[in-house]
Structures are given as structure tokens and as C-alpha cells.
C-alpha positions as CSV (number, residue, x, y, z in Angstrom):
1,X,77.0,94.6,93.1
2,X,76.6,95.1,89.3
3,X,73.4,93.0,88.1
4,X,73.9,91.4,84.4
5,X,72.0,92.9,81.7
6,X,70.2,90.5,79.8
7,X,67.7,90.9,76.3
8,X,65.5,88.0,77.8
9,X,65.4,85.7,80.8
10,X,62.7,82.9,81.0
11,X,61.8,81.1,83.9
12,X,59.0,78.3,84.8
13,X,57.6,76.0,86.5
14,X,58.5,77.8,89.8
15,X,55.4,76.2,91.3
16,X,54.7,78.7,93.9
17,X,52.2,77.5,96.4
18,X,53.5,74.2,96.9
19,X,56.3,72.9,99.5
20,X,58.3,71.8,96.1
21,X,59.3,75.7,94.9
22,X,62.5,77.1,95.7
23,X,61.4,80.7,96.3
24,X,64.3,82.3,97.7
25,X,66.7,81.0,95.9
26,X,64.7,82.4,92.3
27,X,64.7,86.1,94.1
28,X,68.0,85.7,94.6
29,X,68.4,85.3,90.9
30,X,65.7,87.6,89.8
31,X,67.8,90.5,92.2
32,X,71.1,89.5,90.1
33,X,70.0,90.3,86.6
34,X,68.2,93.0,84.2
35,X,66.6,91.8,81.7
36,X,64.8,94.0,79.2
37,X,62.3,91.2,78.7
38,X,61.6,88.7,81.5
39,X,59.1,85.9,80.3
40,X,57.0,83.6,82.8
41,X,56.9,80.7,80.6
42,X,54.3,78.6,83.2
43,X,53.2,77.4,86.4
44,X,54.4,79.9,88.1
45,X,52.1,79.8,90.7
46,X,50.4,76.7,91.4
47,X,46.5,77.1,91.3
48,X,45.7,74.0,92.3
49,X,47.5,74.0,95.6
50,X,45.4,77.2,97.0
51,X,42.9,74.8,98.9
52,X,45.9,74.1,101.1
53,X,46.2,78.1,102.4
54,X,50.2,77.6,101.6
55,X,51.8,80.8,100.6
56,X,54.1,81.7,102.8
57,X,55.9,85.4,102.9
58,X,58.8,84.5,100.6
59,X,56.2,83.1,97.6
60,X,54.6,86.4,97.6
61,X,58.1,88.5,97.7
62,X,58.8,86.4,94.2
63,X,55.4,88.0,92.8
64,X,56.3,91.4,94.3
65,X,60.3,91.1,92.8
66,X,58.3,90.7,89.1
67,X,56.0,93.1,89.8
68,X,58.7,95.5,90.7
69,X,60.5,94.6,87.5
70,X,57.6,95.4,85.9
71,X,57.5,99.0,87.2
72,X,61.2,100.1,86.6
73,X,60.8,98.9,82.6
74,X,60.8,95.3,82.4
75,X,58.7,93.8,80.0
76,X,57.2,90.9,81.7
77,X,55.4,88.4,79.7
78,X,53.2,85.4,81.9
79,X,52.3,82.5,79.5
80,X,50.2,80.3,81.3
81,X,50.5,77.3,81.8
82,X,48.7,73.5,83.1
83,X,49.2,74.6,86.3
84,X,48.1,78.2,86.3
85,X,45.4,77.8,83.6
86,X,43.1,79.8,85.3
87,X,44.5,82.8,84.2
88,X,44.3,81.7,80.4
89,X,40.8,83.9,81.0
90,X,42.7,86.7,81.1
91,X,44.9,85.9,77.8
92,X,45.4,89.5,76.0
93,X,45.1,91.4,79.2
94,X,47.9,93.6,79.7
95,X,48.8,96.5,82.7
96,X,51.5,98.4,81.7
97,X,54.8,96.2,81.3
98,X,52.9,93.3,82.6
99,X,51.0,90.9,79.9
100,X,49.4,87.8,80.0
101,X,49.4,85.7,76.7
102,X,48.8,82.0,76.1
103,X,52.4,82.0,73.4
104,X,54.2,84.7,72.2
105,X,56.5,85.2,69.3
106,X,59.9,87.8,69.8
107,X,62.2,89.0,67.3
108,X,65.5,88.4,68.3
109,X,68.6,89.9,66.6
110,X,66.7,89.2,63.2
111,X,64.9,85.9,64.1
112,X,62.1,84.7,65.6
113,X,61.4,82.6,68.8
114,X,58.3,80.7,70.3
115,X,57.2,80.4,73.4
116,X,54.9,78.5,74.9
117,X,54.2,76.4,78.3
118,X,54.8,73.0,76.5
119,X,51.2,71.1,78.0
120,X,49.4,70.8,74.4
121,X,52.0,68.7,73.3
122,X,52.1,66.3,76.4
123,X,49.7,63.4,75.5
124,X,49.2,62.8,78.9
125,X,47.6,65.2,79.8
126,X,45.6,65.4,76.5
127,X,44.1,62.0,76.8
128,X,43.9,61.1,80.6
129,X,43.7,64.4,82.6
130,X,42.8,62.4,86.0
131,X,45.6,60.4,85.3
132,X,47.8,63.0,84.6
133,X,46.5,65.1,87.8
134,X,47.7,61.6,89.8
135,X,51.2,61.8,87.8
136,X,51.3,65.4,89.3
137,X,50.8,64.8,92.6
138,X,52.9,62.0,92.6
139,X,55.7,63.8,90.9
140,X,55.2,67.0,93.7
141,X,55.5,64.0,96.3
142,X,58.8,62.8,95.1
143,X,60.1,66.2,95.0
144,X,59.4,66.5,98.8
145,X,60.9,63.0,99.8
146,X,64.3,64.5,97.2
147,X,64.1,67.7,100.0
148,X,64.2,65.1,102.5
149,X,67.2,62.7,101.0
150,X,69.3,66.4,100.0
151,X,69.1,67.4,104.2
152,X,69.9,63.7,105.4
153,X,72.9,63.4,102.2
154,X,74.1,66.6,103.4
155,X,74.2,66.1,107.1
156,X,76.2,62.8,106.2
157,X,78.6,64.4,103.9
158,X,77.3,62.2,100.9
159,X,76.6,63.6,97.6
160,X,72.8,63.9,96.8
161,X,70.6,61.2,95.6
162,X,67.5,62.6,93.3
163,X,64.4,60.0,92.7
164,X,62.4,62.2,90.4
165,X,65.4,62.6,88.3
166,X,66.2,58.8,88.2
167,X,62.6,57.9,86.9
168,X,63.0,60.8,84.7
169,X,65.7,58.6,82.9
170,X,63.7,55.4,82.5
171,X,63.3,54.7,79.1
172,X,59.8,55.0,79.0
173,X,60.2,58.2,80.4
174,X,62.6,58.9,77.8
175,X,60.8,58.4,74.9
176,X,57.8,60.9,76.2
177,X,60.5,63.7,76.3
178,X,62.2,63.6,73.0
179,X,58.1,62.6,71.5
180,X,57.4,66.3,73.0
181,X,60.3,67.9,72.1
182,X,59.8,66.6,68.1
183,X,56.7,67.4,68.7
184,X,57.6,70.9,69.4
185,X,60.4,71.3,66.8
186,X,58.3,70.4,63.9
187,X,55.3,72.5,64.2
188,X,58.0,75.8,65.1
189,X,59.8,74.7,61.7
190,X,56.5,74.3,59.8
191,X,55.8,77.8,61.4
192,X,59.0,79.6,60.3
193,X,60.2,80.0,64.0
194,X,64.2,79.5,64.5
195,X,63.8,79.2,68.6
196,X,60.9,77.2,70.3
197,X,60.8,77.5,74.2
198,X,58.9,75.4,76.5
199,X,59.2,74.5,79.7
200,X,56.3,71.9,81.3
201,X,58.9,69.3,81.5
202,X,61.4,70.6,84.1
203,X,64.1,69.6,82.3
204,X,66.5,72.4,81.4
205,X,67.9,72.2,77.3
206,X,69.1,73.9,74.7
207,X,69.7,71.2,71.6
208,X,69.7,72.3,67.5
209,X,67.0,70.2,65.3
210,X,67.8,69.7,61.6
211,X,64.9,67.8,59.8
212,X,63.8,67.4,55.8
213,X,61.8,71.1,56.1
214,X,64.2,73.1,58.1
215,X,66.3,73.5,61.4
216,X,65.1,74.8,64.8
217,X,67.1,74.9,68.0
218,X,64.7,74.2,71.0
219,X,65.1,75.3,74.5
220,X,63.7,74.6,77.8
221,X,63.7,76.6,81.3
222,X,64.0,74.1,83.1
223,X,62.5,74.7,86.8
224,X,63.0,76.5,90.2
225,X,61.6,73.0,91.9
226,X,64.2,70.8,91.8
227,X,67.0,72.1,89.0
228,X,66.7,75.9,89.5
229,X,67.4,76.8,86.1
230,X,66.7,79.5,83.9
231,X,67.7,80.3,80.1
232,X,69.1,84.0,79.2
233,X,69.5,85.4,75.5
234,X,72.4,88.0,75.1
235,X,75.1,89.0,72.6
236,X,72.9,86.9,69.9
237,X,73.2,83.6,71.4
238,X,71.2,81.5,74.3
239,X,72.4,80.0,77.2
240,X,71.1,77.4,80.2
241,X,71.4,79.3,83.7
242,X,72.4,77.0,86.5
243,X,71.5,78.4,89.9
244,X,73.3,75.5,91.7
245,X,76.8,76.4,89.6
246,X,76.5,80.4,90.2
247,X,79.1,81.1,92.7
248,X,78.0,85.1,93.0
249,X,74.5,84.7,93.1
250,X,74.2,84.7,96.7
251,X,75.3,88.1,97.4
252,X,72.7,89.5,95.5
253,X,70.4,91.8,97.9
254,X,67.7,94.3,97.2
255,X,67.0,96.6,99.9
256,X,64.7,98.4,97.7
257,X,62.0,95.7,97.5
258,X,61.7,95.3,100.9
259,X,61.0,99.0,101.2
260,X,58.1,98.9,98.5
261,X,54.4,96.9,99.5
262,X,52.0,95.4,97.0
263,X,50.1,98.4,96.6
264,X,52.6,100.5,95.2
265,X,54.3,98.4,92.9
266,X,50.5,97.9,91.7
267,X,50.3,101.9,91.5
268,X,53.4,101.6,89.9
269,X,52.6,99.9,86.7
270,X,49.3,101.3,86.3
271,X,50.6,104.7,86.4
272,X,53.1,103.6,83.5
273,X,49.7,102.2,81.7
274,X,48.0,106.1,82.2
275,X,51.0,107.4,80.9
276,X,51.5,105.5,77.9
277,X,47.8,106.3,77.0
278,X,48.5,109.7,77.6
279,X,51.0,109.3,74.8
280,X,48.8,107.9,72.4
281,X,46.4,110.5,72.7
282,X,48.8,113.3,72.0
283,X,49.6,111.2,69.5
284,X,46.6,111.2,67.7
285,X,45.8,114.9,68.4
286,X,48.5,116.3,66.0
């Protein structure tokens, strides 16, 4: 079947490591499309999970599908994020079509766009990072019991019930959101940027801001947790991916990756790395 040919697909907070991340279902949706870029916009793996020795087979095909991306010409951009902060040590480190960046800045079609994970602007985690580390465990916790209440809903023919999503709509819980989405809008306004993209929140979006120094339209991922949304940018204009309401994306197979192991797709990209060098230095030679 014909994949979709996209300029850029974004994805985060997939969370892999945990009980929580719906890796099969994102390979299925990394298999369906091409994208010329492909950014990681956080958390894609969950660092602080490891001490649990929970990676199971289809987490590590996920890393293997974007590494194979990588290798056939995607370019593959991992922001880090609260989650996978680790690797912020390795900001500016690139291997062929594969970089790792803390933000990055596109042109797209003539305008600019911003992303960035989303955690400096949530105060939470600024000001009480214990508490915030509770927040997340609790949060991983509902996520699990929602697994739970989506198999029992099911087997009784009843339509799902989400807890996270319900506290997500308290008020309280309200008024953080839209305080980090402002947040977020203003500084890419003062910063000349016409698309800011976060993710963090796991709340898919894509919503136009007008205020007294400009306009910005902000946009989030979403999450391949609980939602299993993406955002896509063809034909000039963005778009919120909805696993869940894709009818097609279940047929999507690749025989190929199975065929390929860790080592070469590694071999893979490096060898596009050598050869880009190579390039250079012929380059410089005339």
C-alpha cells in the first residue's frame, strides 16, 4: 500500500519503557507515511523507567523503524525532553540524518516554526520537581487503570471511560494548560516564529493566537500514551493526526524492517555520515 508523503510529521511523548506507550500502534503509523522530516519532539523513551528492565521487543522495533527512516533519507530530529533529559548531553550531536537538539527552528513554505518539548514553560516542574516527579507517576498510574477500564468497557460493549482525561478538564487543570500555551505563544511571537510546537502536555492542538505584538498559531503532538496522535505539515498547512479515526492505518506492514537488525541500520546512517564528508572534502579541494 502507497505510504503518504509528508514535509514533516512530529510525534511525542511516546513514553517507551513504560506499560503506558502504545508501541505498535505508532509503528503502524510510522510504516504508513514518508515524511521528509520526522521530528521527536520528547519523551520518547522514558529514562526514568530503565530501573524497571521494561523494554519489551516491540519498544525497540519503534527505535529501529526511526532509525531505518533515518537511513533511507529521513531527516530525523530528537528534541529532548523531561523525560529523556539525559540525552540533552548530547544536544548538537548529529550521525548522518539523525540529530539531537534541545529546539529547532524550520522554514516552512516561507515561514518559520518552533519546536520544543514544552517542560521550561510548565511551572510545575520548574518550582517543585519532587512534586512534579509524584504528579508523573501518578499520571503513568492513571494511564494503566484507563488500559484497564478500555478492556473491561470493551468486553461489556460500553463506550470507554478515560480518568486522566477527566482530571485533565478540572478547572484547575485548565487554567495550567492555556498558562503554558500563552506562555508559549508569546515568547514565539516576540521571537518572530509563525508556528510554535510543543508537546509535554499530551494534549493534541492546533489553535491561531492573535495578541497586541503579532499572531502565532500553536500546535501540539499530542501523545502515543493515551490519544495516539501526531501532527503532519503538507500542501502548506498543518493538521492533527488521529490514530484512533484512521481507518487504513492497520494494513500498513513493513516486511523490510524485520529483515534489517540494529547493527545495520546503525552501519546504515553512518555510512551516509562518511559519505557526506566525503562530499565536503571534494568540495573544498576544487
Amino acid at each position: 500500500m502507497k505510504k503518504r508523503k509528508l514535509e514533516v510529521a512530529v510525534i511525542s511523548d511516546v513514553h517507551l519503557g513504560t506499560l503506558a506507550s502504545h508501541a505498535d500502534e505508532l509503528i503502524t503509523y510510522l510504516n504508513s507515511i514518508q515524511p521528509k522530516q520526522l521530528v521527536l519532539n520528547g519523551d520518547i523513551v522514558d529514562v526514568g523507567e530503565f530501573h524497571k528492565n521494561y523494554f519489551p521487543p516491540n519498544h525497540m522495533k519503534v527505535i529501529r523503524k526511526i532509525l531505518a527512516m533515518a537511513s533511507k533519507g529521513t531527516q530525523v530530529y530528537y528534541v529532548t525532553g523531561n523525560h529523556d533529559d539525559i540525552l540533552r548531553k548530547l544536544s548538537g550531536t548529529s550521525m548522518g540524518n539523525l540529530h539531537i537538539v534541545d529546539k529547532l527552528v524550520l522554514e516552512m513554505d516561507g515561514k518559520k516554526a518552533w519546536f520544543f518539548h514544552g517542560d521550561v514553560f510548565d511551572t510545575t516542574l520548574r518550582n517543585a520537581k519532587s512534586l512534579a516527579k509524584f504528579g508523573s507517576k501518578g499520571y503513568k498510574l492513571l494511564i494503566n487503570i484507563n488500559k484497564l477500564n478500555s478492556w473491561l468497557f470493551n468486553k461489556l460493549g460500553r463506550e470507554k471511560y478515560s480518568l486522566s482525561q477527566k482530571i485533565k478538564k478540572d478547572t484547575n487543570a485548565t487554567k495550567h494548560i492555556r498558562g503554558f500555551e500563552r506562555s508559549a505563544v508569546d515568547m514565539a511571537i516576540e521571537k518572530g516564529y509563525d508556528y510554535v510546537i510543543c508537546g509535554h502536555l499530551h494534549l493534541s492542538k492546533k489553535e491561531k493566537h492573535t495578541t497586541k505584538k503579532g499572531s502565532c498559531t500553536y500546535l501540539n503532538s499530542g501523545d502515543w500514551t493515551e490519544n495516539l496522535t501526531a501532527l503532519e505539515y503538507s500542501l502548506k498547512r498543518w493538521k492533527v493526526y488521529r490514530y484512533n479515526h484512521d481507518k487504513l492505518s492497520p494494513f500498513f506492514m513493513d516486511e523490510e524492517l524485520k529483515q534489517m537488525d540494529m547493527q545495520e541500520l546503525v552501519e546504515a546512517i553512518a555510512a551516509q555520515k562518511e559519505e557526506k564528508q566525503q562530499r565536503k572534502n571534494r568540495k573544498s579541494q576544487r
